[in-house]
DRENPA-3360 file (N, C-alpha, C; in nm, 2 decimals, always signed):
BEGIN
1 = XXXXXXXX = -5.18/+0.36/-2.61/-5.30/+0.35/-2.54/-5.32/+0.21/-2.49 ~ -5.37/+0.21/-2.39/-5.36/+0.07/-2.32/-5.50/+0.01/-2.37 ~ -5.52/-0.15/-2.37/-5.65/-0.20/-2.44/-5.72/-0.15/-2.27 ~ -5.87/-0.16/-2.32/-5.96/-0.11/-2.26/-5.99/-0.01/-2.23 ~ -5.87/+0.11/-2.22/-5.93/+0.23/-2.22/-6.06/+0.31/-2.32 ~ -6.13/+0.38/-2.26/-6.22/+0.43/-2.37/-6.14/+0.56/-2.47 ~ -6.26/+0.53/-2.58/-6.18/+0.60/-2.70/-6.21/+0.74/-2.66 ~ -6.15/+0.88/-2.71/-6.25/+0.99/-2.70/-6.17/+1.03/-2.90;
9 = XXXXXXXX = -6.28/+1.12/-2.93/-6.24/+1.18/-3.07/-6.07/+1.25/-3.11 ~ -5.99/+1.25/-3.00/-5.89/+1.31/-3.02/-5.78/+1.21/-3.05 ~ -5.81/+1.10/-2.98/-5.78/+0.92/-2.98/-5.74/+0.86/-3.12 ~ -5.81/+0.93/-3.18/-5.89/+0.87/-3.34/-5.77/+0.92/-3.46 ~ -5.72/+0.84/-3.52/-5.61/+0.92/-3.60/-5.69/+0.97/-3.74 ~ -5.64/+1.12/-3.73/-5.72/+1.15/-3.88/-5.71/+1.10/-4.05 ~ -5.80/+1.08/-4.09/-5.76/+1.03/-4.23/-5.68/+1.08/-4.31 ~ -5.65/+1.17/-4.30/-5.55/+1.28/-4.38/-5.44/+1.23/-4.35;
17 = XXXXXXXX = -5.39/+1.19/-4.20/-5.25/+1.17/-4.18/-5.16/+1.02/-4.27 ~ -5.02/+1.08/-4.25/-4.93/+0.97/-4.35/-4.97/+0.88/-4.24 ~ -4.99/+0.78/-4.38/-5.03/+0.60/-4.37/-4.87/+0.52/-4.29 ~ -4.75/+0.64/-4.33/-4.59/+0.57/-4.29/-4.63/+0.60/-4.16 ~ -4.58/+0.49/-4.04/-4.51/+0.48/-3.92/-4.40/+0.52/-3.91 ~ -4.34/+0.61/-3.86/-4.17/+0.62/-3.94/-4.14/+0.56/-3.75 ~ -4.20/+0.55/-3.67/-4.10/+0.54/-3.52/-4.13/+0.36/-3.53 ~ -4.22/+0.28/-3.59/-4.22/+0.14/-3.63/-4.08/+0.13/-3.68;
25 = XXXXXXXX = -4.08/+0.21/-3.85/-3.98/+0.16/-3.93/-3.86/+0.20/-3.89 ~ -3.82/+0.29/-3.80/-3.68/+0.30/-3.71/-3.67/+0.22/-3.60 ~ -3.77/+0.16/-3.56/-3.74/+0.06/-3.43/-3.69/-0.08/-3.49 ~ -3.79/-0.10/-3.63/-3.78/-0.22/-3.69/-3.59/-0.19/-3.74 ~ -3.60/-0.11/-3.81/-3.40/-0.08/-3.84/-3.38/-0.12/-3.75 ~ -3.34/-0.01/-3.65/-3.28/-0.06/-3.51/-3.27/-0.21/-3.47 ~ -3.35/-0.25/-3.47/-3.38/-0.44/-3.46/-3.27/-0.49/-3.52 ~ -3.26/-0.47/-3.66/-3.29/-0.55/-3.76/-3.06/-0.50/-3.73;
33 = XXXXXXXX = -3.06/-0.40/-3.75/-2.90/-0.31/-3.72/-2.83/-0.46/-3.58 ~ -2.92/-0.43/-3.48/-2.86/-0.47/-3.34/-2.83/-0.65/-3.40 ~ -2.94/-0.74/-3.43/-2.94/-0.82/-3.45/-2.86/-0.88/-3.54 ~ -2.82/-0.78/-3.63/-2.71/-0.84/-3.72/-2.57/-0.83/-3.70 ~ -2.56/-0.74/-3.64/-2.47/-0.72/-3.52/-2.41/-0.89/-3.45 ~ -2.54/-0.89/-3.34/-2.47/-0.98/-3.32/-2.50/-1.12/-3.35 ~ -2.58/-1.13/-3.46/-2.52/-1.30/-3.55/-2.44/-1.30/-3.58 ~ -2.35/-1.17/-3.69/-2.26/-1.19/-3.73/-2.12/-1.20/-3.59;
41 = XXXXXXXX = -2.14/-1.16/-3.51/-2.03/-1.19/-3.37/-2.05/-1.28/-3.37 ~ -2.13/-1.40/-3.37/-2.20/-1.50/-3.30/-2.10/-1.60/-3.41 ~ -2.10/-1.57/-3.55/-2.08/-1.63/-3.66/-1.90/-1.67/-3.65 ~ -1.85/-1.51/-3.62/-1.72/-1.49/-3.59/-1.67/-1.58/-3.46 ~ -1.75/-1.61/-3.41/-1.70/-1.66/-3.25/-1.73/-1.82/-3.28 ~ -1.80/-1.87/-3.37/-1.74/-2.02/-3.44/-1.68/-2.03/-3.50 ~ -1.56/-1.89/-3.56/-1.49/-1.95/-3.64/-1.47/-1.93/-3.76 ~ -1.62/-1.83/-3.80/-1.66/-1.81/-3.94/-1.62/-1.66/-3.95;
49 = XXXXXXXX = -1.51/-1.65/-3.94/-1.44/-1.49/-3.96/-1.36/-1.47/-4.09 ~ -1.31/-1.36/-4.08/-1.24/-1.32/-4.30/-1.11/-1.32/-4.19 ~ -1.07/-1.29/-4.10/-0.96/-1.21/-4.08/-0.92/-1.18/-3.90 ~ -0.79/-1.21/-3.87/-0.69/-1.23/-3.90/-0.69/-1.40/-3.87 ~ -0.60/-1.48/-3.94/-0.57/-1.63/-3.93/-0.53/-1.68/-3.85 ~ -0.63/-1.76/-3.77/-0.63/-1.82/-3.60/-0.64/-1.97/-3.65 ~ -0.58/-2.04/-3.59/-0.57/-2.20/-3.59/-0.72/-2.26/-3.63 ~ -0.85/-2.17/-3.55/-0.98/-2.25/-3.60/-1.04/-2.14/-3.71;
57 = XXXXXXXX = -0.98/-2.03/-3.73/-1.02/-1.96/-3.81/-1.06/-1.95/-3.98 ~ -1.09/-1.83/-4.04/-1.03/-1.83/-4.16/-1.02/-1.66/-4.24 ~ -0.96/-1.65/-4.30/-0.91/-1.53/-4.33/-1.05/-1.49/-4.48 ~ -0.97/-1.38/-4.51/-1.03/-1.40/-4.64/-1.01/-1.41/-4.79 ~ -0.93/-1.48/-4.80/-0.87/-1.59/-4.92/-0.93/-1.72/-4.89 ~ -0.98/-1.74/-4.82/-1.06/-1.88/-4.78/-1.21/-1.86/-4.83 ~ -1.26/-1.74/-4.86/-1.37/-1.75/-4.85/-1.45/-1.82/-4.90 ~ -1.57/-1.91/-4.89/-1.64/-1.98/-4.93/-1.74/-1.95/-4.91;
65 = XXXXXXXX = -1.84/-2.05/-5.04/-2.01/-2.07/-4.99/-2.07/-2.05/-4.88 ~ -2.04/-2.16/-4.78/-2.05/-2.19/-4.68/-2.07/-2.04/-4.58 ~ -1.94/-1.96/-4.61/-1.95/-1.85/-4.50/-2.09/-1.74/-4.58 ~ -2.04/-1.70/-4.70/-2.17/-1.65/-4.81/-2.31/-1.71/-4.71 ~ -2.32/-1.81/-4.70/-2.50/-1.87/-4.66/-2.49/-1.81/-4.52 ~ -2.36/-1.82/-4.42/-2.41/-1.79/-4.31/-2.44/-1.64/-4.33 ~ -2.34/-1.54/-4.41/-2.44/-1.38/-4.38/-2.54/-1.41/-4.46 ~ -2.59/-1.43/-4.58/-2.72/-1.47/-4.62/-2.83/-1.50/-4.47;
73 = XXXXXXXX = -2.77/-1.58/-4.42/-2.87/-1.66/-4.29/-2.87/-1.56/-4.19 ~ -2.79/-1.48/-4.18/-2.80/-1.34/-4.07/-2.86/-1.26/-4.14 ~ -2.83/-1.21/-4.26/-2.95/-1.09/-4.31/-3.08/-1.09/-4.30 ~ -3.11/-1.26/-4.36/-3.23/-1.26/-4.36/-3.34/-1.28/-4.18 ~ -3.25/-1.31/-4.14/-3.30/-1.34/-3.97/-3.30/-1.22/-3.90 ~ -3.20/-1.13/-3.94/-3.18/-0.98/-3.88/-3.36/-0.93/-3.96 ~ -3.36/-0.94/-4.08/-3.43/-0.89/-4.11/-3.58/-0.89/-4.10 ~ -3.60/-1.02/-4.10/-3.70/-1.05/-4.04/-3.78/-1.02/-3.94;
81 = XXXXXXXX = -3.69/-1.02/-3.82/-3.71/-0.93/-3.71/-3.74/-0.79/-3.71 ~ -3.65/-0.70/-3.75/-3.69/-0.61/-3.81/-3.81/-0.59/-3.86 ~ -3.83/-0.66/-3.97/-3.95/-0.64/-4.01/-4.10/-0.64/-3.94 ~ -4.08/-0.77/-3.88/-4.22/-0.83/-3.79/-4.19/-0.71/-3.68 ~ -4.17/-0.65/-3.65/-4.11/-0.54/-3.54/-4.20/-0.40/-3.58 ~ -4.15/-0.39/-3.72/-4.17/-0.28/-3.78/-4.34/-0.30/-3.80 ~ -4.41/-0.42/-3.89/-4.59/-0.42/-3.87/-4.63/-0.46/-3.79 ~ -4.55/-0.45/-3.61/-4.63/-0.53/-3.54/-4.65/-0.35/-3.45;
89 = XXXXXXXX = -4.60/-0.29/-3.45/-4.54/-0.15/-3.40/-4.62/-0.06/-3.45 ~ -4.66/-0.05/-3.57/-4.73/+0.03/-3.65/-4.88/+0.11/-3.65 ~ -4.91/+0.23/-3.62/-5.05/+0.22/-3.56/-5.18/+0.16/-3.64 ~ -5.28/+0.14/-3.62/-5.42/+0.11/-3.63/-5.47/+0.17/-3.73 ~ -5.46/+0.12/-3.82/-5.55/+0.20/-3.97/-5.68/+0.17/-4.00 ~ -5.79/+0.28/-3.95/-5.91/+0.29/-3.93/-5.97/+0.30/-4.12 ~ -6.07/+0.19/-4.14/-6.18/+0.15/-4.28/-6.08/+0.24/-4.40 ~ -5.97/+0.13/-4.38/-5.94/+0.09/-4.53/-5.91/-0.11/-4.51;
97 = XXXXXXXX = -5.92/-0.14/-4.67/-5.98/-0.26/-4.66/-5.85/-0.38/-4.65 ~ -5.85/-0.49/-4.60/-5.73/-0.57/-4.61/-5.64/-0.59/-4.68 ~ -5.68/-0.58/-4.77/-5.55/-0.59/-4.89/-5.48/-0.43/-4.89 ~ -5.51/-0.34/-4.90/-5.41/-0.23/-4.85/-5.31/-0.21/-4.69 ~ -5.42/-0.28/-4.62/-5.32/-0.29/-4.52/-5.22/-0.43/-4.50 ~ -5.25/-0.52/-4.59/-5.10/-0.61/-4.62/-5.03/-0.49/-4.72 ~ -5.03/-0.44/-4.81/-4.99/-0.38/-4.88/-4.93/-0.32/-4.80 ~ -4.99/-0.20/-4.67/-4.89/-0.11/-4.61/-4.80/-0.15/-4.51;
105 = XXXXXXXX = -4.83/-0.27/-4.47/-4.73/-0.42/-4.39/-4.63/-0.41/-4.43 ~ -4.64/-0.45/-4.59/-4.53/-0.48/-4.71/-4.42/-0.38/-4.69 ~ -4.51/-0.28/-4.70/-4.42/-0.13/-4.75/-4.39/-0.09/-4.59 ~ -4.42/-0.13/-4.50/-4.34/-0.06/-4.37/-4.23/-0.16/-4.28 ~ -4.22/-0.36/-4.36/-4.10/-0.38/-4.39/-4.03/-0.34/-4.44 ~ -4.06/-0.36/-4.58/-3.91/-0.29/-4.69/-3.88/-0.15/-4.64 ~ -3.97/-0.08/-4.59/-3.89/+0.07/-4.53/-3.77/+0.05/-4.41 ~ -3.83/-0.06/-4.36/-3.74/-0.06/-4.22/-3.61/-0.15/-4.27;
113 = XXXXXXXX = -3.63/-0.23/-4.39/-3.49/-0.29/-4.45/-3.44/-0.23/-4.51 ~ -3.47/-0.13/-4.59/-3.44/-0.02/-4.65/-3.33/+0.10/-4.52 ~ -3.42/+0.12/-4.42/-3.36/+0.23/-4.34/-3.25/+0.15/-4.30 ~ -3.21/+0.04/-4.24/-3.13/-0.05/-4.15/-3.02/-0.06/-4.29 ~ -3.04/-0.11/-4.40/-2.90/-0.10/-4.50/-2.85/+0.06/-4.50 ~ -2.91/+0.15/-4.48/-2.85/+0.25/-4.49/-2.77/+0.27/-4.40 ~ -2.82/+0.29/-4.23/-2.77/+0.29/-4.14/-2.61/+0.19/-4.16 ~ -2.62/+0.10/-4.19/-2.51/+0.02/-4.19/-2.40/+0.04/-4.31;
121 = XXXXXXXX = -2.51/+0.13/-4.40/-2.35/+0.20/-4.52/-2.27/+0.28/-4.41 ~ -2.34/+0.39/-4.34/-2.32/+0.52/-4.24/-2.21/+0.45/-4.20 ~ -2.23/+0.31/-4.11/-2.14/+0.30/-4.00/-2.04/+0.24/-4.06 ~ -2.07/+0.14/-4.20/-1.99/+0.08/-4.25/-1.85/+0.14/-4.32 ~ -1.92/+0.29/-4.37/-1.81/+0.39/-4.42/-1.73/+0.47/-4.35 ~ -1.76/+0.52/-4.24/-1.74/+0.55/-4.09/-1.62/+0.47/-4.03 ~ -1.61/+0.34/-4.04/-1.53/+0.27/-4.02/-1.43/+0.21/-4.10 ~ -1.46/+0.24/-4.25/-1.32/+0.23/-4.38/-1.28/+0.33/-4.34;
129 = XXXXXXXX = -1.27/+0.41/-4.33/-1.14/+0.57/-4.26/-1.04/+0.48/-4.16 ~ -1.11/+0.41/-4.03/-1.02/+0.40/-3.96/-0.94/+0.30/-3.97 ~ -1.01/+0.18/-4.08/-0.92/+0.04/-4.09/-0.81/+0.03/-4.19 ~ -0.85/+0.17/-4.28/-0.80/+0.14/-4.44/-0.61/+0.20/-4.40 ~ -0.55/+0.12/-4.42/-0.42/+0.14/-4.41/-0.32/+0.09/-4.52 ~ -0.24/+0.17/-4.56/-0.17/+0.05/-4.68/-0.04/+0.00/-4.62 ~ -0.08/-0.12/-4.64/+0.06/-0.27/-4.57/+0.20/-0.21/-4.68 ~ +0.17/-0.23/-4.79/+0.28/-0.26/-4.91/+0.19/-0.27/-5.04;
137 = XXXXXXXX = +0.31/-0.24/-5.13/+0.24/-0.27/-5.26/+0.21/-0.41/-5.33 ~ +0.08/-0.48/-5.34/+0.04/-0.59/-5.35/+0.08/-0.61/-5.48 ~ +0.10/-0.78/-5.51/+0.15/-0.80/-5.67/+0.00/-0.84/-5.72 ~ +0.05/-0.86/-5.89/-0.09/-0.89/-5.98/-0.14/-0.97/-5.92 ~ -0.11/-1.09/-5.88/-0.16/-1.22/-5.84/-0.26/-1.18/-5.72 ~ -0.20/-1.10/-5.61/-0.28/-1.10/-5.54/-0.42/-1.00/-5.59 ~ -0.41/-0.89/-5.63/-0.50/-0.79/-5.68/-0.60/-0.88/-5.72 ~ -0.56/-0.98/-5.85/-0.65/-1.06/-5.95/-0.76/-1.17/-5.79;
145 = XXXXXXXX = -0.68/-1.19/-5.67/-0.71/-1.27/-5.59/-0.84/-1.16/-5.52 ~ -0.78/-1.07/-5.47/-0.86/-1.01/-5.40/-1.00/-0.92/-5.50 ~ -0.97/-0.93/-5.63/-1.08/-0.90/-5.68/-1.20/-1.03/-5.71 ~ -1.15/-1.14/-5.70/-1.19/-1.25/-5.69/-1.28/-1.26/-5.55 ~ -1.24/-1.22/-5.48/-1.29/-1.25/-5.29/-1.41/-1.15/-5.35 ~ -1.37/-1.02/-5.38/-1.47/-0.91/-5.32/-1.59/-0.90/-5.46 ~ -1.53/-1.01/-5.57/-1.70/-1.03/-5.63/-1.77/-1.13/-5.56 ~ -1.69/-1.25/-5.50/-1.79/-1.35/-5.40/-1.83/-1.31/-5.37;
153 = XXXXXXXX = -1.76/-1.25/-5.29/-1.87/-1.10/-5.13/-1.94/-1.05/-5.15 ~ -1.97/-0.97/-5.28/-2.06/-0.90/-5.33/-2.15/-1.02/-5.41 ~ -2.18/-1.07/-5.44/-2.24/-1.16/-5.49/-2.34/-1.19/-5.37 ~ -2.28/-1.28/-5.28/-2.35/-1.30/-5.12/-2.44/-1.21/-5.08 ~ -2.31/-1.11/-5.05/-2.48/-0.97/-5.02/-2.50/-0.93/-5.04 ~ -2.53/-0.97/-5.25/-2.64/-0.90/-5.31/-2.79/-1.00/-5.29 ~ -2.74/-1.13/-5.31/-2.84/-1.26/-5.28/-2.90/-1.21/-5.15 ~ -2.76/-1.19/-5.01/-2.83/-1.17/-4.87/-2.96/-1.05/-4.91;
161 = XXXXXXXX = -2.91/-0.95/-4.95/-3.04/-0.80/-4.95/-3.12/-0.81/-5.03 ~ -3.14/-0.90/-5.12/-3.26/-0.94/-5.16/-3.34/-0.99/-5.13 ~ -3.32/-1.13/-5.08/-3.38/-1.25/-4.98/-3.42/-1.16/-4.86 ~ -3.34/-1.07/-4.77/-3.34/-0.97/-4.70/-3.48/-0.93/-4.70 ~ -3.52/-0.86/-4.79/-3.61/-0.74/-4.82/-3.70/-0.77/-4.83 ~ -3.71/-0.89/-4.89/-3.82/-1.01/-4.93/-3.90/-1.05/-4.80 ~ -3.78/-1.12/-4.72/-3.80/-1.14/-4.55/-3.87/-1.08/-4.47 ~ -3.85/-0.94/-4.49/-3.85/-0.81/-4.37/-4.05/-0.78/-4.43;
169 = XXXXXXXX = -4.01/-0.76/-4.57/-4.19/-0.75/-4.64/-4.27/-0.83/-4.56 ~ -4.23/-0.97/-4.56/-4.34/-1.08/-4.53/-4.35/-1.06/-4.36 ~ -4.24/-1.05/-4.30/-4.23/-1.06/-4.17/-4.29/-0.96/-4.14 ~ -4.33/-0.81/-4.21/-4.40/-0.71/-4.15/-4.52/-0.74/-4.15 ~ -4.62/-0.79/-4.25/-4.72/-0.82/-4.27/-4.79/-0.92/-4.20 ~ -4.72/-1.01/-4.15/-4.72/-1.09/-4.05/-4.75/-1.01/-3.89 ~ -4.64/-0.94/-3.92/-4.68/-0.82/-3.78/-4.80/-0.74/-3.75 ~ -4.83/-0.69/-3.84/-4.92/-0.62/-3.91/-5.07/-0.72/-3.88;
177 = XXXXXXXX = -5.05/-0.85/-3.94/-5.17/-0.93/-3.92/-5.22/-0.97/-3.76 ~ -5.06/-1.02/-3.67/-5.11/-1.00/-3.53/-5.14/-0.92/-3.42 ~ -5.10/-0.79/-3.51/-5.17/-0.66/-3.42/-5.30/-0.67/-3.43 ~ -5.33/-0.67/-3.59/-5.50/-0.66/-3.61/-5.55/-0.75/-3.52 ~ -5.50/-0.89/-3.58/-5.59/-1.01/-3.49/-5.59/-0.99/-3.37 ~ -5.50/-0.92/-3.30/-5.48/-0.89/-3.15/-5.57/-0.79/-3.08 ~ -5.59/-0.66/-3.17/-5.67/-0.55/-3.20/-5.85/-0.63/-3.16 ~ -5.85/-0.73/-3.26/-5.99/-0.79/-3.31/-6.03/-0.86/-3.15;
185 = XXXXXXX = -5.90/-0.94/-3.12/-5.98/-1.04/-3.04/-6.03/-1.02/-2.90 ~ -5.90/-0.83/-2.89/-5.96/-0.77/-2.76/-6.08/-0.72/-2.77 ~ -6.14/-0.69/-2.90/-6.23/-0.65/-2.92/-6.37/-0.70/-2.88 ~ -6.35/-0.85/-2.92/-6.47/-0.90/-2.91/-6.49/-0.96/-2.74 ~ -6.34/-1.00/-2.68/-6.34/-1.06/-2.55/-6.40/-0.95/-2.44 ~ -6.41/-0.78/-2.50/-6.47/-0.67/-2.42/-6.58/-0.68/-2.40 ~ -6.63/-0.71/-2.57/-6.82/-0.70/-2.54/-6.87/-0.81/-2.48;
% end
């Protein structure tokens, strides 16, 4: 509904209905999906890649800190967006009191970072079928190597989806708060 239109009773969302936005917290995913997308291209195209070994590259036996912070630094920025996406999107929740609606801010980030990790198991597993191929049989050394890489990795984006979730919370709420204030100030600039 556009600002200034007049209200009529049908306008009016009933109190009974779910408090969840579910088309916020799928837009906010969506966001939050696209954007991580392409940091991490963004990340790959300086250089900061696992695979395959290019002169400015690095594979992944190299992996480092360094690359760890930058998906850390993309989850949390993917997510963010997402989030502020997700409580800025969200409809108008008629006399309940401020602190429930940071509360439902909170909770319609974490849904939309919630939905966007899922999405990205979907695609992520979707695409082990087509990559997983076996080269040869690897020796101990490397196995002991590659289980070494893939607790880094997992370590990273356990830290990334925490910090993540954390992110997406605050950034909804935020959202959330400039709709209202936005909501507020057409209000009064009408009368």
């Amino acid at each position: 509904m556009a600002y200034g239109a007049e209200l009529s009773t049908a306008d009016i969302p009933d109190e009974h209905q779910s408090p969840v936005s579910w088309d916020s917290i799928l837009a906010g995913a969506a966001a939050t999906v696209a954007m991580l997308f392409v940091l991490v291209s963004l990340g790959a195209g300086f250089g900061l890649k696992m695979s395959p070994r290019w002169p400015a590259g690095l594979e992944a036996r190299d992996f480092t800190p360094t690359i760890g912070a930058v998906f850390i630094a993309c989850q949390v920025a993917a997510s963010m967006l997402g989030g502020y996406l997700a409580g800025r999107l969200r409809t108008k929740w008629l006399h309940i009191h401020d602190h429930e609606t940071y509360f439902r801010d909170t909770a319609h980030g974490l849904l939309a970072w919630a939905a966007s990790i899922v999405g990205l198991l979907v695609l992520g597993a979707l695409s082990v079928q087509t990559s997983a191929a076996p080269i040869g049989e690897p020796s101990a050394a490397e196995m002991i190597r590659v289980g070494q890489i893939g607790a880094q990795i997992s370590l990273f984006l356990g830290i990334g989806a925490l910090t993540s979730a954390f992110a997406a919370s605050v950034a909804a709420t935020i959202g959330g708060m400039r709709r209202d204030d936005m909501h507020r100030l057409h209000r009064v600039v009408k009368s």
